[in-house]
N, CA, C and O atoms as a Tripos MOL2 file, in Angstrom:
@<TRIPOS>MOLECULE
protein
  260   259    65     0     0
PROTEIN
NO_CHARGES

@<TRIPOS>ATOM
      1 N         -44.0630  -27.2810   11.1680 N.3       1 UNK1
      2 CA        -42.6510  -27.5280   11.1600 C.3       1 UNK1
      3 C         -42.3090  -28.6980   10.2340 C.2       1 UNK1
      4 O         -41.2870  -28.8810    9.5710 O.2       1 UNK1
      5 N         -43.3700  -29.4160   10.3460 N.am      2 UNK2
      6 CA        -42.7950  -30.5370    9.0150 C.3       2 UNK2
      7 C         -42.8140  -30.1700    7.9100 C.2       2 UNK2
      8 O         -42.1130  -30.9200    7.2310 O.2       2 UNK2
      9 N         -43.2030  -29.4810    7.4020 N.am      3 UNK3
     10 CA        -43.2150  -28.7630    6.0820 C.3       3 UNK3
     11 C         -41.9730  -28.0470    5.7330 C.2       3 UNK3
     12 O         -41.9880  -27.5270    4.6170 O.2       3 UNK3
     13 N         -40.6920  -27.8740    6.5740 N.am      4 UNK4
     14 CA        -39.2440  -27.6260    6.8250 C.3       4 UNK4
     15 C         -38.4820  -28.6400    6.9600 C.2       4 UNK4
     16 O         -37.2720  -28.4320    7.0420 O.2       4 UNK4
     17 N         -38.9950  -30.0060    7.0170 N.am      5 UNK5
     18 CA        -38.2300  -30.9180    6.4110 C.3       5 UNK5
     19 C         -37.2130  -30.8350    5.5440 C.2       5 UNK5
     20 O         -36.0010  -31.0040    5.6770 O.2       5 UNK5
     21 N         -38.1280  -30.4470    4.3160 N.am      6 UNK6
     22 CA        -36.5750  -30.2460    2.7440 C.3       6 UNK6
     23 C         -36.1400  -28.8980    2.9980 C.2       6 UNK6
     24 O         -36.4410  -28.0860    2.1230 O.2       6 UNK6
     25 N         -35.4440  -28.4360    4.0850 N.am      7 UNK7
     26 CA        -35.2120  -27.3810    4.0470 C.3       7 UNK7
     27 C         -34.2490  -27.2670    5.1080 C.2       7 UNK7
     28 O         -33.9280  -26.1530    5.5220 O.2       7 UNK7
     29 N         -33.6900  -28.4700    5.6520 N.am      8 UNK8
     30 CA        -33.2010  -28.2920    6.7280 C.3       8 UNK8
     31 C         -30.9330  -28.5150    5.6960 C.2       8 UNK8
     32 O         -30.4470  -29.1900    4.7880 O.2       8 UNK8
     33 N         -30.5150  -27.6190    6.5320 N.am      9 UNK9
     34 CA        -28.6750  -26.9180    6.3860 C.3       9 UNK9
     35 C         -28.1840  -28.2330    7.4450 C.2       9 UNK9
     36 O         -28.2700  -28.5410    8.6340 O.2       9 UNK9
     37 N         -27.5680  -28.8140    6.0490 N.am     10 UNK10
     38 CA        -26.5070  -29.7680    6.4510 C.3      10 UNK10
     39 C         -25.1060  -30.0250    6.4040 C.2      10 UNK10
     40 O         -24.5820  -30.2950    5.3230 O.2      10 UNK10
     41 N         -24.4870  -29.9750    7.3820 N.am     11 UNK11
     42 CA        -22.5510  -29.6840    7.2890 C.3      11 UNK11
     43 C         -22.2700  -31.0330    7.2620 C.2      11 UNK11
     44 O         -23.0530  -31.8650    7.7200 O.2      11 UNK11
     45 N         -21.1470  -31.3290    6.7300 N.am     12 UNK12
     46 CA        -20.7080  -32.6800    6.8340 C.3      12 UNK12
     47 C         -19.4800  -32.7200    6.4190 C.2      12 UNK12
     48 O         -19.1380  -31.9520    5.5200 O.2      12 UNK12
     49 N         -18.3630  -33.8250    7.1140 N.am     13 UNK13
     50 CA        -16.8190  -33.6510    7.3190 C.3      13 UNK13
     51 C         -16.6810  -34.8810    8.4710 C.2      13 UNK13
     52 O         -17.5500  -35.3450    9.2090 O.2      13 UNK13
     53 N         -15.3030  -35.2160    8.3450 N.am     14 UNK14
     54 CA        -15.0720  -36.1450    9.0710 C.3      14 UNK14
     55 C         -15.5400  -37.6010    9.2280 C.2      14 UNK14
     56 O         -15.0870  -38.3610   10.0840 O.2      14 UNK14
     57 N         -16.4810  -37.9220    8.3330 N.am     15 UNK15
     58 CA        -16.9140  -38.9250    8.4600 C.3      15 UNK15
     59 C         -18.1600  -38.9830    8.9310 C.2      15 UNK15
     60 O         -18.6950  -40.0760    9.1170 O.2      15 UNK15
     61 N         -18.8280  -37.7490    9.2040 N.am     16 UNK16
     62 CA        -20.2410  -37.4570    9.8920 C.3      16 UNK16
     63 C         -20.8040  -36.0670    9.2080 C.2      16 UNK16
     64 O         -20.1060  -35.0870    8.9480 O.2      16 UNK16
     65 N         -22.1960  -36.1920    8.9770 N.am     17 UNK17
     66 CA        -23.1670  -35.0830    8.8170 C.3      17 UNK17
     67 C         -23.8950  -34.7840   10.2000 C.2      17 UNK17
     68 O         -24.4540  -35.6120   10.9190 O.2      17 UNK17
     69 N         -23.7060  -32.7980   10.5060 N.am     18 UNK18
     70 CA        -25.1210  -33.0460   11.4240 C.3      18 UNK18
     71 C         -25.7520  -31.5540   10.9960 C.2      18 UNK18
     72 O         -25.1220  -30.5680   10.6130 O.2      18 UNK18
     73 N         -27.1120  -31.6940   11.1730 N.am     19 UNK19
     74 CA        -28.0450  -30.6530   11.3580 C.3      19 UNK19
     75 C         -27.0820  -29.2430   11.7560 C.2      19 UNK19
     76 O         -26.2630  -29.3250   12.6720 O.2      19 UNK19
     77 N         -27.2660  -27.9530   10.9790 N.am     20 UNK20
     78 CA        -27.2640  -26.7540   11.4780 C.3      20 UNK20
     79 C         -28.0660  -25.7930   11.4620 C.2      20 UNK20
     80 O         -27.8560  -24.6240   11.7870 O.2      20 UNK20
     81 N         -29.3370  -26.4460   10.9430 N.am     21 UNK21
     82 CA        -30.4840  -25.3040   10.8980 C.3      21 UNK21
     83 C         -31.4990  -25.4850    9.7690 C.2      21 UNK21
     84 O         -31.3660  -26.2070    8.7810 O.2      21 UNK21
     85 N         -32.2070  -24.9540    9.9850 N.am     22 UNK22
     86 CA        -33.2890  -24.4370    8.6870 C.3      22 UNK22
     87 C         -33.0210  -23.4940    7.8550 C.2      22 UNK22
     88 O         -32.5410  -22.4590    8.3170 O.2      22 UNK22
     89 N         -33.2300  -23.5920    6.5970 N.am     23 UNK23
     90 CA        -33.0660  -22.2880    5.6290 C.3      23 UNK23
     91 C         -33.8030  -21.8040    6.0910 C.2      23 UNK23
     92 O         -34.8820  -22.3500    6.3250 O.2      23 UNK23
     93 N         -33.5120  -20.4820    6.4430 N.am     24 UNK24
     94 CA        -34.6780  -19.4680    7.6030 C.3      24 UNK24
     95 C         -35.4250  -18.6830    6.6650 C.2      24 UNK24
     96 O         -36.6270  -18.4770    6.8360 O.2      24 UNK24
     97 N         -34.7230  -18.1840    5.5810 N.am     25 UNK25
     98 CA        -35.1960  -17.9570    4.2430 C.3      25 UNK25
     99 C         -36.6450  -18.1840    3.4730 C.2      25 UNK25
    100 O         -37.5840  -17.5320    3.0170 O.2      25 UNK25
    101 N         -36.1930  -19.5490    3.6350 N.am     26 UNK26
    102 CA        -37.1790  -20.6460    3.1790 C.3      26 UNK26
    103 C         -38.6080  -20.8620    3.9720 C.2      26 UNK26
    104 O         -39.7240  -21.3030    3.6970 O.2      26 UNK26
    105 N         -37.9020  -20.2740    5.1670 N.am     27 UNK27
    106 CA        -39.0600  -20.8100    6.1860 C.3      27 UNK27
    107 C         -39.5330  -19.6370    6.5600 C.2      27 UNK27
    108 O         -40.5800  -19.7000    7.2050 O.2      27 UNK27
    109 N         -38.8830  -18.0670    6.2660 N.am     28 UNK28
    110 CA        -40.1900  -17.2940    6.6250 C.3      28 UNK28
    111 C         -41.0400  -17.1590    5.2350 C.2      28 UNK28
    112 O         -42.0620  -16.4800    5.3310 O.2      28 UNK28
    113 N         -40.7820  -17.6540    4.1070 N.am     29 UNK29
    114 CA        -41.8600  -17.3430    3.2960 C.3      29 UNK29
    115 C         -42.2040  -18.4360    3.3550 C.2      29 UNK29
    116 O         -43.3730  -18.3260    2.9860 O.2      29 UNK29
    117 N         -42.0280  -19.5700    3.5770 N.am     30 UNK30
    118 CA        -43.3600  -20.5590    3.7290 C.3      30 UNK30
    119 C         -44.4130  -20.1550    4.6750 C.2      30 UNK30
    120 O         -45.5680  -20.4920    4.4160 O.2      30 UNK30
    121 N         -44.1210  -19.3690    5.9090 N.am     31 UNK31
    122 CA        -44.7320  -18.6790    7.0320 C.3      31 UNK31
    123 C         -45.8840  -17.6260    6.5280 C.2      31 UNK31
    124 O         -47.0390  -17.4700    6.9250 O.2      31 UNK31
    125 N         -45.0130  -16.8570    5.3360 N.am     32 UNK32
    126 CA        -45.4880  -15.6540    4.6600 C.3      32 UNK32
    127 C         -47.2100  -16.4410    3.6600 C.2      32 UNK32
    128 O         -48.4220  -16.2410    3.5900 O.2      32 UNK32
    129 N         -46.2610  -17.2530    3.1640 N.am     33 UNK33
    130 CA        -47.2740  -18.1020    2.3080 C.3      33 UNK33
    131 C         -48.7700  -18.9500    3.0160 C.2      33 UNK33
    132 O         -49.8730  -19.0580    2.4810 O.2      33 UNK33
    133 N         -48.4100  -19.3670    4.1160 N.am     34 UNK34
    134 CA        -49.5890  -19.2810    4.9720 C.3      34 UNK34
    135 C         -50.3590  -18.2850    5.3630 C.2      34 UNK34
    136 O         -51.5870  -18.2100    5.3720 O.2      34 UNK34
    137 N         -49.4750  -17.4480    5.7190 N.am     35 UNK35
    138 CA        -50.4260  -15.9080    5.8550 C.3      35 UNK35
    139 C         -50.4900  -16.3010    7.8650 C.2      35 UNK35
    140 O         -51.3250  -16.1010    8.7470 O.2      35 UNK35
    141 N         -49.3840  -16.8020    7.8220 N.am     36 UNK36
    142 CA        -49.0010  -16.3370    9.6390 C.3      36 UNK36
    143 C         -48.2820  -14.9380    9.7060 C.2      36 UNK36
    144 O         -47.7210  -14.4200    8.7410 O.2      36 UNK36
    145 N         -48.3490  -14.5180   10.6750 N.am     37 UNK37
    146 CA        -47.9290  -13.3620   11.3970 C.3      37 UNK37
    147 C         -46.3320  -13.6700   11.1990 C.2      37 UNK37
    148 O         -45.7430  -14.7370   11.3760 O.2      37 UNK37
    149 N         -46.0150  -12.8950   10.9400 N.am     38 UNK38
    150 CA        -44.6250  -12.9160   10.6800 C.3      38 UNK38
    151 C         -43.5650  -12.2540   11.6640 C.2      38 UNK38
    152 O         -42.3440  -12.2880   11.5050 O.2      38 UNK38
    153 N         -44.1950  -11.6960   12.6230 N.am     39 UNK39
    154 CA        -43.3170  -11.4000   13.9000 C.3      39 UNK39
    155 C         -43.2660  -12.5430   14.7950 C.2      39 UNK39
    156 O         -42.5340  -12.7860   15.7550 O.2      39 UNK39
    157 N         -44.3110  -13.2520   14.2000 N.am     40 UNK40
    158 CA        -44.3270  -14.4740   16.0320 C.3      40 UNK40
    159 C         -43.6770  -15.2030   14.9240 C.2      40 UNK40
    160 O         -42.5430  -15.3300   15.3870 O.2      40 UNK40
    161 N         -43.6590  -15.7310   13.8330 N.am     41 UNK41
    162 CA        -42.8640  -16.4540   12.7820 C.3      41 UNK41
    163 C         -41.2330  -16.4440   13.1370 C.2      41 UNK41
    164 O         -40.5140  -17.3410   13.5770 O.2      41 UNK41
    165 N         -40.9270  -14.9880   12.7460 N.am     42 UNK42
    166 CA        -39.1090  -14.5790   13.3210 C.3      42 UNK42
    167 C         -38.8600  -14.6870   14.7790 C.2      42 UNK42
    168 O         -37.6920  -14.5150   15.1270 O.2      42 UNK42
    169 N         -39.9770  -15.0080   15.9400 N.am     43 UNK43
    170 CA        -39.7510  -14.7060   17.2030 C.3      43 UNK43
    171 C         -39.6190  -16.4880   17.5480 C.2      43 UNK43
    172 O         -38.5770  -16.9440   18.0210 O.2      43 UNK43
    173 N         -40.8520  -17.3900   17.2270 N.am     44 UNK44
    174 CA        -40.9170  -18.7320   17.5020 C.3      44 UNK44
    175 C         -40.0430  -19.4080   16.4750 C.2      44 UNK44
    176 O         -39.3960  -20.3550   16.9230 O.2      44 UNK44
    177 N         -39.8950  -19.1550   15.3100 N.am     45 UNK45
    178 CA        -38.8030  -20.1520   14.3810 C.3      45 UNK45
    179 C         -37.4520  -20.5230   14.8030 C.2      45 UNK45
    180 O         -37.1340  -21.7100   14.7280 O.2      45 UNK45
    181 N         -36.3200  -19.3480   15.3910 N.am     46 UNK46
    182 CA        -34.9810  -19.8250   16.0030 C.3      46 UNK46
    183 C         -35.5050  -20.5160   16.9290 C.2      46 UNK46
    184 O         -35.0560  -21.6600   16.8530 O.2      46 UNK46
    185 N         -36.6580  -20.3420   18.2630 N.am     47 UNK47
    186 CA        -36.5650  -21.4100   19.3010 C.3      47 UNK47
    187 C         -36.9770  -22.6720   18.9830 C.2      47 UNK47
    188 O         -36.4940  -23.6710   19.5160 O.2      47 UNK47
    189 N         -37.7590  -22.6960   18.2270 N.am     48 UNK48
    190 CA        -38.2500  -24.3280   17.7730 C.3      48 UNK48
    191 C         -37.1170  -24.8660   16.7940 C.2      48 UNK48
    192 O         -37.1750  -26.0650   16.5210 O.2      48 UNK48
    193 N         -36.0920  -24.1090   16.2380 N.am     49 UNK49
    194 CA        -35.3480  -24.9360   15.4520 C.3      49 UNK49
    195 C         -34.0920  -25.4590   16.4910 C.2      49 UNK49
    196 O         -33.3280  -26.4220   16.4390 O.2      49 UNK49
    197 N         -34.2520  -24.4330   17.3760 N.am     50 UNK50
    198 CA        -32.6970  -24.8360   18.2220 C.3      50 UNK50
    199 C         -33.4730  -26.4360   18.6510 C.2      50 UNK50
    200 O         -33.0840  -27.3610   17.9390 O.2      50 UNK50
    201 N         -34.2610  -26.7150   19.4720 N.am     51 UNK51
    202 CA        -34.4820  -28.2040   19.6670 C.3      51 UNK51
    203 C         -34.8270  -29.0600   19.0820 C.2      51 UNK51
    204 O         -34.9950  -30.1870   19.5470 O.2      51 UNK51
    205 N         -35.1200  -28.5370   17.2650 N.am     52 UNK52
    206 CA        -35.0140  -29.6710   16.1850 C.3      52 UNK52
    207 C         -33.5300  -30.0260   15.8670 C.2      52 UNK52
    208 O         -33.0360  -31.1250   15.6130 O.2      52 UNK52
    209 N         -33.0590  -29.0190   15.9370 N.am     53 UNK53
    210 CA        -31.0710  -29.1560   15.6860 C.3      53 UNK53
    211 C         -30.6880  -29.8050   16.8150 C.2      53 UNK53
    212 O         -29.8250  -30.6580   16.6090 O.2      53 UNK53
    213 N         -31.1560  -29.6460   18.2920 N.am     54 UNK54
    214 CA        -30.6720  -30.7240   18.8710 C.3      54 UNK54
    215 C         -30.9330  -32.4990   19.2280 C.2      54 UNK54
    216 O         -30.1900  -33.3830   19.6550 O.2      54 UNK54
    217 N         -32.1580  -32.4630   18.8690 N.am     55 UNK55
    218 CA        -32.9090  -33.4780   18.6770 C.3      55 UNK55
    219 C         -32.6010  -34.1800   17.3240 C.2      55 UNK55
    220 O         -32.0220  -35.2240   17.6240 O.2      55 UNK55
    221 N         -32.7030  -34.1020   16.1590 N.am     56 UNK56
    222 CA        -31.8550  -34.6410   15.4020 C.3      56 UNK56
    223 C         -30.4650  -34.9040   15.6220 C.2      56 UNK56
    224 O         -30.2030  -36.0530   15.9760 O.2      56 UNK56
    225 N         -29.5710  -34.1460   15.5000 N.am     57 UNK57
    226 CA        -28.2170  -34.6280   15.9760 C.3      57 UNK57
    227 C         -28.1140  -35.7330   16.9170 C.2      57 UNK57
    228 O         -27.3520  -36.6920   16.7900 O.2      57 UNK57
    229 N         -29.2080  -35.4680   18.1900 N.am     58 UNK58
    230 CA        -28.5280  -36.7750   19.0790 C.3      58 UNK58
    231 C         -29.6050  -37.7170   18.6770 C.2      58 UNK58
    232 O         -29.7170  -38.6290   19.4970 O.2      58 UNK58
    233 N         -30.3860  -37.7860   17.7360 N.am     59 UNK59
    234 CA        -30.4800  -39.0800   17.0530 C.3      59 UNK59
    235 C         -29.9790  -39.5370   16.1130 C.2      59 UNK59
    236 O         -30.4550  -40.6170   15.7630 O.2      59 UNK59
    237 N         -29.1220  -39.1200   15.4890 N.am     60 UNK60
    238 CA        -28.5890  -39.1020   14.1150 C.3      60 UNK60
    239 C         -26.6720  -39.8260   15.0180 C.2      60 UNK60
    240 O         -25.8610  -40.6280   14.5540 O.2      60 UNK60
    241 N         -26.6590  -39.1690   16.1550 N.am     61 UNK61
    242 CA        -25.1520  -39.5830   16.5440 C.3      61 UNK61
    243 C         -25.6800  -41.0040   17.5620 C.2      61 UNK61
    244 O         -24.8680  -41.6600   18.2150 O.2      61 UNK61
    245 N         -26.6750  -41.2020   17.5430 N.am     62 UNK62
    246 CA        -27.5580  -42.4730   18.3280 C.3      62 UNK62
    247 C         -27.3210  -43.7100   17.0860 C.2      62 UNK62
    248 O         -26.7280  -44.7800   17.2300 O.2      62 UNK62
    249 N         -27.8260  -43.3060   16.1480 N.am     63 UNK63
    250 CA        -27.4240  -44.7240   15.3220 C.3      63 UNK63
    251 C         -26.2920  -44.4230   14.5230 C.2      63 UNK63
    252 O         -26.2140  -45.1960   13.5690 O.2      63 UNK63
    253 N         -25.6360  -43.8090   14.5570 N.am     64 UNK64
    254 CA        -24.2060  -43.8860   14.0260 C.3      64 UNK64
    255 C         -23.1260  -45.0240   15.3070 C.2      64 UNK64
    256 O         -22.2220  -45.7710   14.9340 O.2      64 UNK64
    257 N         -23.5190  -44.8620   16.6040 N.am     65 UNK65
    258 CA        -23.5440  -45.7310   17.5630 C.3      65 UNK65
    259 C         -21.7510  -45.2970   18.1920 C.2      65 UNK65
    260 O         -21.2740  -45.8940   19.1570 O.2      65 UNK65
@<TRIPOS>BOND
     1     1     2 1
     2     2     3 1
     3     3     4 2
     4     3     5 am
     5     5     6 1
     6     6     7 1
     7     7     8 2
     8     7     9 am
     9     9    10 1
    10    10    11 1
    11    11    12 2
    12    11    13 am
    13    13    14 1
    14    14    15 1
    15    15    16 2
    16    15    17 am
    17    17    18 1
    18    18    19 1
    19    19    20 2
    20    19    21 am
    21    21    22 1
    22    22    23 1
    23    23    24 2
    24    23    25 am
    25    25    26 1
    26    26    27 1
    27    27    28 2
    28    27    29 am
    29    29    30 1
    30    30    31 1
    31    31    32 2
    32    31    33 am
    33    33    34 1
    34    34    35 1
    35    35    36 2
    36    35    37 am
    37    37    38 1
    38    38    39 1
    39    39    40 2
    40    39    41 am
    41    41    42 1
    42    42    43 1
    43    43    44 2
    44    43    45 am
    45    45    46 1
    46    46    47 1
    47    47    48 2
    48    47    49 am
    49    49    50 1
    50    50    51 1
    51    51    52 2
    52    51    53 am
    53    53    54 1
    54    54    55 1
    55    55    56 2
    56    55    57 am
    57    57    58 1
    58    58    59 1
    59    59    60 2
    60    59    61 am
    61    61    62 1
    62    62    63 1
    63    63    64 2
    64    63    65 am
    65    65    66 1
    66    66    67 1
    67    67    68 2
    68    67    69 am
    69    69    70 1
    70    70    71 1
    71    71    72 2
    72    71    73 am
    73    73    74 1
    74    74    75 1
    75    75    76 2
    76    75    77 am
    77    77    78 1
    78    78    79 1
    79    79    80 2
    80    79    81 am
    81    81    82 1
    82    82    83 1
    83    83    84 2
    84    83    85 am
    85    85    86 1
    86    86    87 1
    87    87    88 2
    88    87    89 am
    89    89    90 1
    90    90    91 1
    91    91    92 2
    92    91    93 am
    93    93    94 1
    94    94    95 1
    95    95    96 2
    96    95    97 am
    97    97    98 1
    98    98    99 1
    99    99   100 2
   100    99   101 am
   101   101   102 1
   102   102   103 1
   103   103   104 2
   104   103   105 am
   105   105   106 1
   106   106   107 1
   107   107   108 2
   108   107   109 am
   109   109   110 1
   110   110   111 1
   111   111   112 2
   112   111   113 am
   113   113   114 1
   114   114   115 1
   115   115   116 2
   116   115   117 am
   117   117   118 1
   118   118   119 1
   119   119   120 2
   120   119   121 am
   121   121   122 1
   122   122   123 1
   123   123   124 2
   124   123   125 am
   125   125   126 1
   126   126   127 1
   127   127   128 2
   128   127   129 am
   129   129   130 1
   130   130   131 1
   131   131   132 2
   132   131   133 am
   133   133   134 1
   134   134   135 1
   135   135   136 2
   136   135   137 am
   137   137   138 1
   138   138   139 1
   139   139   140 2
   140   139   141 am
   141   141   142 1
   142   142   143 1
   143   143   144 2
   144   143   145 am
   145   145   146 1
   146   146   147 1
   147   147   148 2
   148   147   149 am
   149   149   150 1
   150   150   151 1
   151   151   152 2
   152   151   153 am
   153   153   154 1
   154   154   155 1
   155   155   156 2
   156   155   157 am
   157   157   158 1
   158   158   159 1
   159   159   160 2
   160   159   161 am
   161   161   162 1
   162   162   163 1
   163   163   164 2
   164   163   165 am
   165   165   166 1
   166   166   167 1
   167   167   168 2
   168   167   169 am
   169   169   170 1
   170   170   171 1
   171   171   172 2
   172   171   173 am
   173   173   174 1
   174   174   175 1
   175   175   176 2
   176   175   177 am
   177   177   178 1
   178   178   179 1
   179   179   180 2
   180   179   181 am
   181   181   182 1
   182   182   183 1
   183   183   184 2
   184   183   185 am
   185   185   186 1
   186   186   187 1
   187   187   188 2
   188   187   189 am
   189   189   190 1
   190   190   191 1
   191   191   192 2
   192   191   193 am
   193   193   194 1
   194   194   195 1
   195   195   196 2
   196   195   197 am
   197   197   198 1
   198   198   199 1
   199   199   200 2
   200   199   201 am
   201   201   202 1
   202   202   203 1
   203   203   204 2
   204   203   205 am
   205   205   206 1
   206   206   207 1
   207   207   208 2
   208   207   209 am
   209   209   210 1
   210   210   211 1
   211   211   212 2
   212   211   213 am
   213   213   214 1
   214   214   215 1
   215   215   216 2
   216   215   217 am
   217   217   218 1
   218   218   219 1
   219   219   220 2
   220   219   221 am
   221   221   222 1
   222   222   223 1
   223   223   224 2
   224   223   225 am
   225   225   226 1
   226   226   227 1
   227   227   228 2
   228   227   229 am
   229   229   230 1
   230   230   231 1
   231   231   232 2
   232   231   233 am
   233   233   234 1
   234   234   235 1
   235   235   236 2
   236   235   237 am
   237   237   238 1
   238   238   239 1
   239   239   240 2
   240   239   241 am
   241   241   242 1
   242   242   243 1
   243   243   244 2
   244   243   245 am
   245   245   246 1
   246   246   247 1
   247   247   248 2
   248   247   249 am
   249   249   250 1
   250   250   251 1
   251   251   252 2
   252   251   253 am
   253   253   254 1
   254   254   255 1
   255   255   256 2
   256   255   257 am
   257   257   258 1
   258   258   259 1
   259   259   260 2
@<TRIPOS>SUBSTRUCTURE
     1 UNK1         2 RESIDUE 1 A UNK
     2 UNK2         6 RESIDUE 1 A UNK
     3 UNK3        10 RESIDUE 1 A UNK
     4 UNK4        14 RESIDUE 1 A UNK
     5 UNK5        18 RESIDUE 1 A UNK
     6 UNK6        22 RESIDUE 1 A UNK
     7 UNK7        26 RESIDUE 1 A UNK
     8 UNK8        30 RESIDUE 1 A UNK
     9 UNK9        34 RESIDUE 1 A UNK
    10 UNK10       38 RESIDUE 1 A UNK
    11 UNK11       42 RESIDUE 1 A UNK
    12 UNK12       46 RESIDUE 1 A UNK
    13 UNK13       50 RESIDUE 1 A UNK
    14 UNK14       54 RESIDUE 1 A UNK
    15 UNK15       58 RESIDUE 1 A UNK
    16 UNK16       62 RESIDUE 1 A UNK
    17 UNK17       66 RESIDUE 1 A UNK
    18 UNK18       70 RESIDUE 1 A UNK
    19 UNK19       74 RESIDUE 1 A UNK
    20 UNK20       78 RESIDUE 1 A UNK
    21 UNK21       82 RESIDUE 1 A UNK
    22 UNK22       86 RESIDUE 1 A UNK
    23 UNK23       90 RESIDUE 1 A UNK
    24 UNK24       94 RESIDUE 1 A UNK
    25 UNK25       98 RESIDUE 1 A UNK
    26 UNK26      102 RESIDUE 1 A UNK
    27 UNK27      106 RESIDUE 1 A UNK
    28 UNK28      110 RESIDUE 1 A UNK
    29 UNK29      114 RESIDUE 1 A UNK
    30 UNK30      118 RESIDUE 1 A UNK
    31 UNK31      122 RESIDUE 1 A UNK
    32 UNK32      126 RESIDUE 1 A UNK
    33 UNK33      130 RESIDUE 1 A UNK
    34 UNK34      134 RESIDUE 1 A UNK
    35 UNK35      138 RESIDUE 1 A UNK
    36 UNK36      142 RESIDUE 1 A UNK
    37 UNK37      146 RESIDUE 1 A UNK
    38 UNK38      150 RESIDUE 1 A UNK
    39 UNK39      154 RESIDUE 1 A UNK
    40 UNK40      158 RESIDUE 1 A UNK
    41 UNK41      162 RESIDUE 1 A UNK
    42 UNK42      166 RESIDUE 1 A UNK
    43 UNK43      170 RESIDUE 1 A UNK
    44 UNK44      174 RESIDUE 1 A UNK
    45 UNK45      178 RESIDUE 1 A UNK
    46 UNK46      182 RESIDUE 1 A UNK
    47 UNK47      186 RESIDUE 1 A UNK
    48 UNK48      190 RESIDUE 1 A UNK
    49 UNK49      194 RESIDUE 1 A UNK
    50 UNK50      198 RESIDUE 1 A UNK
    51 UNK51      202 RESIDUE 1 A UNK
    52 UNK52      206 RESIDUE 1 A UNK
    53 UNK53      210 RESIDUE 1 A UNK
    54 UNK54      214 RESIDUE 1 A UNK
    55 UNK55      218 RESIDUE 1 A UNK
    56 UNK56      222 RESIDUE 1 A UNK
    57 UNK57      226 RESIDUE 1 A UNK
    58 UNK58      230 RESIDUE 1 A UNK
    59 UNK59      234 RESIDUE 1 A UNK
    60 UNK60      238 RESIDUE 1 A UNK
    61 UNK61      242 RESIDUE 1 A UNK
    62 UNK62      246 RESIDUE 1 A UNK
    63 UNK63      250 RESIDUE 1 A UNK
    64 UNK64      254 RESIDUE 1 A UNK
    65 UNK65      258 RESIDUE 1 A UNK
């Protein structure tokens, strides 16, 4: 998942940026490019990103303070 770092969809307005996701794009051929299985890839990628999208945000709205 760290390797989706530069890859992570950012909205921003109002005076604030937050996390909306991973280029999913991006991230099943990095998946592809490992030579993982690409069904557990499309099956585990939305759930592990939903608690990177929430986990960033409420650190990101943590030091905005």
């Amino acid at each position: 998942m760290l390797r989706l770092t530069g890859q992570l969809r950012i909205a921003g307005g109002m005076g604030a940026s937050v996390v909306i996701g991973w280029d999913m794009t991006a991230a099943l051929a990095m998946s592809r490019a490992l030579r993982l299985d690409p069904l557990i890839a499309a099956e585990c990628l939305p759930e592990i990103e939903a608690v990177m999208v929430r986990k960033l945000n409420e650190q990101m709205a943590a030091e905005r303070g």
